[in-house]
Structure formats: C-alpha cells, structure tokens
C-alpha positions in Angstrom: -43.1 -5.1 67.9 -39.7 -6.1 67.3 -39.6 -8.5 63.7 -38.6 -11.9 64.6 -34.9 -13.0 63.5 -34.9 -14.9 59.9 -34.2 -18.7 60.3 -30.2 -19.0 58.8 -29.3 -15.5 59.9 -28.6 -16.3 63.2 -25.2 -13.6 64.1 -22.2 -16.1 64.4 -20.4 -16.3 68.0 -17.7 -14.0 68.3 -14.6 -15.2 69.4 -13.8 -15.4 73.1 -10.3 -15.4 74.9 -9.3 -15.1 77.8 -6.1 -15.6 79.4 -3.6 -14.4 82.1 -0.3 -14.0 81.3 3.6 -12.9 83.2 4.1 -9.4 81.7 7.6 -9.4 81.1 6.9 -13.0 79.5 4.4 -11.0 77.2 6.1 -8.5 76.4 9.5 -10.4 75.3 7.0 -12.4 73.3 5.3 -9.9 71.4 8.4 -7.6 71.1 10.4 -10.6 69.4 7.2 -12.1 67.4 6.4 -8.4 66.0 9.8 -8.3 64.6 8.1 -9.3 61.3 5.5 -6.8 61.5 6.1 -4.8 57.9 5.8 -1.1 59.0 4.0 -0.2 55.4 2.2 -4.0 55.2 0.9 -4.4 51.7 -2.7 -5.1 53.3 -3.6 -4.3 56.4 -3.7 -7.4 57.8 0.0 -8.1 58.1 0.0 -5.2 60.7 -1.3 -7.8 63.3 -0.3 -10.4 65.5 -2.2 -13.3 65.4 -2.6 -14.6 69.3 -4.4 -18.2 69.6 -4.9 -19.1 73.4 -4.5 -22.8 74.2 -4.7 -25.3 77.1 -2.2 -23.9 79.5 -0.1 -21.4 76.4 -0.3 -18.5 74.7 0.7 -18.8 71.1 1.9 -15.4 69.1 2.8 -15.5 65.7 3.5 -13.0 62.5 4.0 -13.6 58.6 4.9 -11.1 55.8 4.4 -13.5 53.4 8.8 -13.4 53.5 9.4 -14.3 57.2 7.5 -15.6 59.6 7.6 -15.6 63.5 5.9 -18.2 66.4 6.2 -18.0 69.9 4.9 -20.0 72.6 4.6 -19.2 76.4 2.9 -20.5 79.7 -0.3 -19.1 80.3 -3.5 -19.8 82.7 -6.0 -19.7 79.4 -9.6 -19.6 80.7 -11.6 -19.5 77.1 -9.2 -20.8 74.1 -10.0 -18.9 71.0 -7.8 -16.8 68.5 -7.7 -13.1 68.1 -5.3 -10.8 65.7 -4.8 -7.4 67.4 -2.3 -4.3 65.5 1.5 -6.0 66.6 3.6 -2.9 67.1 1.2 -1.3 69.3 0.5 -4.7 71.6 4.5 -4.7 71.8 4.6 -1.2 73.1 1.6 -1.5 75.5 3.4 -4.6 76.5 6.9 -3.0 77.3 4.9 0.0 79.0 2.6 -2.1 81.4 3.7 -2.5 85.3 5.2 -5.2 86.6 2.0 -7.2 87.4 0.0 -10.3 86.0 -1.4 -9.4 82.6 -5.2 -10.3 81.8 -5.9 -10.1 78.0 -9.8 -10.9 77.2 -11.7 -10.8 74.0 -15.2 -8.9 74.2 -16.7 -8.9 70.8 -14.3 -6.8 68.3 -12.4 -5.2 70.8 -9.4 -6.9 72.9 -8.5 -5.5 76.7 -5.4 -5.8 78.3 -5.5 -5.1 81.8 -2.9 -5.0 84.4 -3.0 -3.4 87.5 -5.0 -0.6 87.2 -3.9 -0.1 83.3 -6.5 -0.6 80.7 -6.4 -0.9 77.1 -9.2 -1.8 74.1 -7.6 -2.8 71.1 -9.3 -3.2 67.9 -9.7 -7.0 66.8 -8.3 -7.1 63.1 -9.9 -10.3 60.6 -8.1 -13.3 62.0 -9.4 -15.3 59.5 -7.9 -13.2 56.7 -4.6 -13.5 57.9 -1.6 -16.0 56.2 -1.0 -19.6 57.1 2.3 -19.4 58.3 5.0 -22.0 56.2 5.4 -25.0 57.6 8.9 -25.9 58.9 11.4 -27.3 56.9 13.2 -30.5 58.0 16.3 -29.9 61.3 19.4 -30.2 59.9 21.9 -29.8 63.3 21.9 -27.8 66.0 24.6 -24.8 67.0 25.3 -23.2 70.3 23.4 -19.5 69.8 26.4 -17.4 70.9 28.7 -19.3 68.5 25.9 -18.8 65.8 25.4 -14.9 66.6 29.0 -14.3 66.5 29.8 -16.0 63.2 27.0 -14.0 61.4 28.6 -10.8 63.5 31.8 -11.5 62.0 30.6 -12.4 58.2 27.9 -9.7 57.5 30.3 -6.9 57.5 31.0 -7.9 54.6 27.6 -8.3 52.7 26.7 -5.4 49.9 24.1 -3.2 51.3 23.5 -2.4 47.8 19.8 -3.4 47.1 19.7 -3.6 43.2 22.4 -6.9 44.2 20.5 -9.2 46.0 23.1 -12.0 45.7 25.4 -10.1 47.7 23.2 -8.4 50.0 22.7 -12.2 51.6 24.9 -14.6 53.5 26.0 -18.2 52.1 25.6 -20.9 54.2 27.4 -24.7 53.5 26.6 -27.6 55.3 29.0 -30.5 55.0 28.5 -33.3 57.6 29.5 -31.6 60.6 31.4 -28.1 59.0 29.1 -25.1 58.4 30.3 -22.4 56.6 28.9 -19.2 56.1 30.4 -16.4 53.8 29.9 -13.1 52.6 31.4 -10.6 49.8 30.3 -6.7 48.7 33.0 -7.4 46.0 35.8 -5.3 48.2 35.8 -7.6 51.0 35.2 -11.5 51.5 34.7 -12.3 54.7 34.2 -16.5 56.0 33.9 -18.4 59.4 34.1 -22.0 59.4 32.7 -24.2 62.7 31.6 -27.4 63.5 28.1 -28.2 64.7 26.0 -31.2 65.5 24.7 -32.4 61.9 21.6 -34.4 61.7 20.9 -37.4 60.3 21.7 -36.2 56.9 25.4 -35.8 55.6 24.2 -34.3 52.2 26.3 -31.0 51.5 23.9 -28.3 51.0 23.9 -24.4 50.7 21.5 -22.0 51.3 21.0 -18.1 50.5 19.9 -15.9 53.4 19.5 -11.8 53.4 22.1 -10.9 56.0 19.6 -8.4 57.6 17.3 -11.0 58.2 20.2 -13.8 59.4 21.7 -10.9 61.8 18.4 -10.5 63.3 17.3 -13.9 63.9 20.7 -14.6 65.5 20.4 -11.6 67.7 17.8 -12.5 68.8 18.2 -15.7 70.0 21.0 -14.9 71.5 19.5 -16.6 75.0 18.1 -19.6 74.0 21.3 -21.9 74.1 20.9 -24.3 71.2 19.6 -23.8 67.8 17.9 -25.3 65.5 18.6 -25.1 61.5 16.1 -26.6 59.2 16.8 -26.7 55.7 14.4 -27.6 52.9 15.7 -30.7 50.9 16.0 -29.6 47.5 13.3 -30.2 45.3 10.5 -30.3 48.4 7.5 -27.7 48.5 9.5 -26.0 50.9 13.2 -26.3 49.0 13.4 -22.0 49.4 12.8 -21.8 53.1 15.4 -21.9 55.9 13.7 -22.5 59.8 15.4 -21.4 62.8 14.2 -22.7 66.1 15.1 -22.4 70.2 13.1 -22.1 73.5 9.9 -22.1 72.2 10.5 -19.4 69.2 10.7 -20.3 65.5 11.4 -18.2 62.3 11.1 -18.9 58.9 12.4 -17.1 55.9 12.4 -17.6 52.3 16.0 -17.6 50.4 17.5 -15.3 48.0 17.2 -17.0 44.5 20.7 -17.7 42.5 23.7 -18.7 42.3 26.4 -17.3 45.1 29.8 -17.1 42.9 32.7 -19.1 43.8 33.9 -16.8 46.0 36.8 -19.1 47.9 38.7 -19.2 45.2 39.8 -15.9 45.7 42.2 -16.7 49.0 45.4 -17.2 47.8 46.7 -21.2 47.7 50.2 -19.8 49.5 51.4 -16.7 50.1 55.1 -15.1 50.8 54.6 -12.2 52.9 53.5 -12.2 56.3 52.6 -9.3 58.8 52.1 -9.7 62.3 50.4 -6.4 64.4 49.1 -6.1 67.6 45.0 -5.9 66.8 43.8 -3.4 69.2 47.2 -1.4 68.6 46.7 -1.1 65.1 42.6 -0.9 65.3 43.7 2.4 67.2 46.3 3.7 64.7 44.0 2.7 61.5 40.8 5.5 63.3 43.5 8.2 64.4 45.1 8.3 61.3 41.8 7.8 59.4 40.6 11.2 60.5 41.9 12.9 57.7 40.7 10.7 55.1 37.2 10.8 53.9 35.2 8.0 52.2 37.3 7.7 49.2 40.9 8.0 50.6 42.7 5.4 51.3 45.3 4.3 54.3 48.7 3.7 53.5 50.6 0.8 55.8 54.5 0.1 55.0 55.7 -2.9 56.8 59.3 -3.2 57.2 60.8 -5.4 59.0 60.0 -4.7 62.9 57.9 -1.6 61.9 54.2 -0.9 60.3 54.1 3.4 59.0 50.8 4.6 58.5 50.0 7.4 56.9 46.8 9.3 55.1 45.7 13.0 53.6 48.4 14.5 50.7 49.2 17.8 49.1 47.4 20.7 50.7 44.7 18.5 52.6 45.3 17.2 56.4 47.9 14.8 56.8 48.2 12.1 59.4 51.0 9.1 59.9 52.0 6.5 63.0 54.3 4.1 63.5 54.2 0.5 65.1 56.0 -2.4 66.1 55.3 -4.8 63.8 56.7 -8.9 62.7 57.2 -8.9 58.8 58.3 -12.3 57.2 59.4 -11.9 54.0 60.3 -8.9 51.6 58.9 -5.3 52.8 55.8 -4.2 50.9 53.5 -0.8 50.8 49.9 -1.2 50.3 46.8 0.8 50.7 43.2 -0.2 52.0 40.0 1.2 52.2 40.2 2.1 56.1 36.3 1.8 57.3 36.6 -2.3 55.3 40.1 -2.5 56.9 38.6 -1.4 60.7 35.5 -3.8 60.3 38.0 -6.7 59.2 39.7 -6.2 62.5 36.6 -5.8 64.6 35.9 -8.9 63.6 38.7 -10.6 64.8 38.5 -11.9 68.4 42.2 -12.7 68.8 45.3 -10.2 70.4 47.0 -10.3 66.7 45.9 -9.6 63.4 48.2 -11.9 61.2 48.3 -10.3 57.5 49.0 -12.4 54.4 50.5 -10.9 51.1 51.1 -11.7 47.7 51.5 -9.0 46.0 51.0 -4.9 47.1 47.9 -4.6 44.5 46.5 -8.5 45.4 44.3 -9.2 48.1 45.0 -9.1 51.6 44.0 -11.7 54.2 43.4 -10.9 58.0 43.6 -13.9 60.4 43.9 -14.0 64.3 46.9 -14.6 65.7 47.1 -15.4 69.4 50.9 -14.2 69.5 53.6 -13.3 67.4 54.7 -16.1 66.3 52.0 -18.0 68.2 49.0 -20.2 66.8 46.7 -18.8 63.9 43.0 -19.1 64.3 41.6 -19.6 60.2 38.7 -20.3 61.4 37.6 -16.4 60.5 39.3 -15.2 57.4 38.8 -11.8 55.9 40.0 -10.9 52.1 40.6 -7.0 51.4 41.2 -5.6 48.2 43.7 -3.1 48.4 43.3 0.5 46.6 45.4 1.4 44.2 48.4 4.4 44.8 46.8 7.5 44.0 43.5 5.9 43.4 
C-alpha cells in the first residue's frame, strides 16, 4: 500500500509553455539575443536563454552580468509560462530547422521544439536562478542605424586592442544638444566622426565610455531596424554606468568602462600649412602593393612634391618596393613615413573619392579627411590623426 502524501509536500507545478512560433523569426531572435551568451559562463546559468511566453509574444532575453539582450516577437502562445533552455544550442537548432511553423512546448524539465518532422528535447536550466536584467536607462535621441553602424565602422579602427588598457580599448561618445561625437585612440591613431541626431528632451552634454567590441556589435547588429534608440544614465542615478540601445523590438544594455578618456582633440592641429590631395582608392592600391615588402614594423615612405606622391618601402639587402602618383600638394614639399596597416585602415575609412592630407610638420601628426575632388569640398565630418614613424625607426 502506497504511503499517503505528507500535508505541505505537495510537488509544485512545473512550468508549462507552449507556443508556435515563424522559424526564421525564431531563429533571428535567438541568434541575436544569444549574442551575450559567455562561451565559459562563470556559473552555469548564464549559458541559457531565458524564454517567457506571453499573450500573443515570445520574449527572449540574455545577461552576463555586463550586457544584457531582450527581444520580443509575435507568437500564437497557448500556456504563458517561462523556461531557460542552453542559448547557443537553441540558436543552432534554430538556424538548422526547415522552413515550417515552429512549436516549442514545455513538458516537465525538458523543452521540445518541433517543426515538421524535426524533434528536439532540451534540458530546462533553473529559471529562477537566472539575473534580473538592468533596467533601461533614460532615451536620450534617436540615430538612423546605418548612419550609427558606419560611424562606429569608421572610429573603432582605431581603439587599442590591448586588454591591460581598458580606456583605450572603448569608444567615447559626446552628446551635445543635437551633435554626437564618438572617438577613438590606440595612442598611434585618433580617429573621430561627428553627426547630428534627434536629441531628446535633455540638452545636458554628457559622455559615456563603451568597449568598442561591444559598441561594434550592437551596431551590426541592428543594422535593419531603422532608427535607434540611445539611453544614457543621468549621472548620479542607480543606473549612471549603463548605456541602452533599443530598435524593432530588440534592446541591449551594457555597463561602461570606468575613467577618464584623455583629451584626445586637442591633438588636431589648430591650422596647418601643408596640404596633400590623392586619389583614395589610387593610393589605397599603391599603400598594399608597396606594403608587401614591409613587415609589421616597417614603415612606408610617401614624398609629396608638387604634382607627385613616391612611395617606397624595404632597404639594404631586403625587398624593395616604390610607385609613383599624381598627387595636389599646397605648400612646401615634405617626406614622411607611416605605419602602412594604420595608414590603409585610415583610408578605408573614408567614404569620399579623395583623401585630403594635412601637415605640419614631417615628424607631427597627419590628418586624413575626404575630399570630394581636388580642390572640391572637404567632408570633417570623419577625421583620422596618424603619427608618423620616425626615418630609420
């Protein structure tokens, strides 16, 4: 005879979802929201997704305790509930799954995902262990995506991937009424783009610190969203070290680097007396060939004479390389050398037919603007310092 069941230890429910879902909506979803997944989480719990079924949504979200992710998408949710299931191996079930309706259902500790004829059971992790994700700060404007996702293409070039400097492994952002600014400097190269945007109510200046990895991803990947959202934590608030993106139904928070950025703009020159005018994709191509023989360390030479740009690289008994090409020079001729990876990612970066370069000196800093012709309109709104390397350095 079986004992009877002791008042109070009733076994509490177990949760219960179960939804249907688009697949290619799912897997977009989970792929972007699992972004935050850590691949070595510091407890096992942050190797989830948490998925919380709602009226008529499907609500995914992620948290490493440094950024967070949360994504919302139509659904037709039968039983509302919440369930955390392993992220990375939802996303790649998700990506693998044929191109029919998805049915996700909770059945005690296990989670299926049917479609079609596919099945998977997928371990249910401890939802109730996992992290409140940080609330979002306040919106502080809005930017097209594209324009956003460019700008931080053209800036993190120039960020220090060196680790041990966390200052400079981040981005600097400036909001000033409507300007935003962002900046970035591995002490060889500064590079800055300056837009407008549509400022919120507030028209305090304020800056924020942002790893660059973790801005270049964000603005990847809401490269399809149209406009974005940037909320920024007034200073002093719970929240003053957390920056919030947010677009079509996805938002991201991230804490900021702590510190001071240095005053980095004060290293562009107030006037300069030397100015170089090359075609950008013609020198681009001239900068790799002649790069070739150079390794990490060497430098390119570039001569500018009037009408003319020689460029050489390699010495003594190692390969040798040089070109010539036509190139506008205002003011006195000058030799200089530069680092030719920095100098090639400079010019990348630049989305106009000219690269205008501005000199002071031949051991001062460079500056790289677009030009739209020679002697056509100048586009500052991208700048990009280079320290040159020193003759025989």
């Amino acid at each position: 005879m079986s004992p009877a069941p002791c008042p109070g230890h009733a076994s509490s429910k177990e949760p219960t979802v179960k939804l249907r879902v688009d697949r290619d909506v799912l897997a977009e979803a989970v792929t972007w929201t699992a972004r935050s997944v850590p691949a070595r989480p510091p407890v096992p719990v942050l190797a989830g997704v948490r998925l919380e079924a709602r009226s008529a949504s499907l609500v995914l979200a992620s948290f490493d305790y440094e950024v967070s992710a949360r994504c919302e998408v139509p659904a037709d949710v039968e039983d509302e509930g919440v369930v955390l299931v392993s992220g990375r191996l939802l996303a790649d079930i998700a990506k693998a799954l044929p191109n029919k309706p998805v049915d996700l259902e909770v059945e005690g500790t296990k989670v299926t995902v049917s479609c079609g004829s596919s099945r998977f059971s997928l371990a249910a992790m401890a939802a109730d262990d996992y992290p409140a994700l940080p609330a979002m700060p306040g919106a502080a404007g809005t930017i097209d995506a594209h324009d956003l996702a460019q700008a931080v293409a053209q800036v993190s070039i120039a960020a220090s991937r060196d680790e041990t400097l966390p200052l400079l492994t981040s981005v600097q952002i400036v909001v000033d009424g409507d300007s935003l600014t962002l900046m970035a400097t591995d002490r060889y190269r500064l590079a800055v783009r300056e837009m407008t945007w549509h400022s919120g109510e507030t028209t305090t200046a304020t800056h924020a610190l942002l790893k660059a990895r973790t801005l270049s991803d964000v603005a990847k990947s809401l490269t399809s969203t149209g406009d974005i959202t940037l909320a920024l934590s007034e200073p002093g608030s719970t929240s003053s070290n957390l920056i919030g993106f947010e677009a079509g139904g996805r938002r991201t928070t991230s804490l900021l680097t702590d510190g001071d950025y240095p005053p980095v703009l004060r290293l562009f020159p107030e006037t300069t007396t030397i100015h170089a005018t090359v075609g950008r994709e013609e020198l681009m191509g001239a900068v790799r060939r002649v790069s070739l023989v150079a390794d990490r360390s060497t430098p390119i030479h570039m001569a500018f004479t009037d009408g003319n740009l020689a460029l050489d690289a390699g010495q003594g008994d190692d390969a040798q390389a040089s070109e010539q090409l036509v190139a506008h020079l205002e003011g006195e001729d000058i030799a200089t050398a530069f680092n030719p990876g920095y100098l090639l990612d400079g010019l990348a970066a630049i989305t106009q037919p000219y690269v205008k370069v501005d000199f002071t000196h031949p051991s001062k800093p460079a500056v790289l603007t677009g030009m739209s012709a020679i002697g056509g309109e100048e586009d500052s709104s991208f700048r990009y310092l280079l320290m040159p390397i020193r003759f025989g350095a």
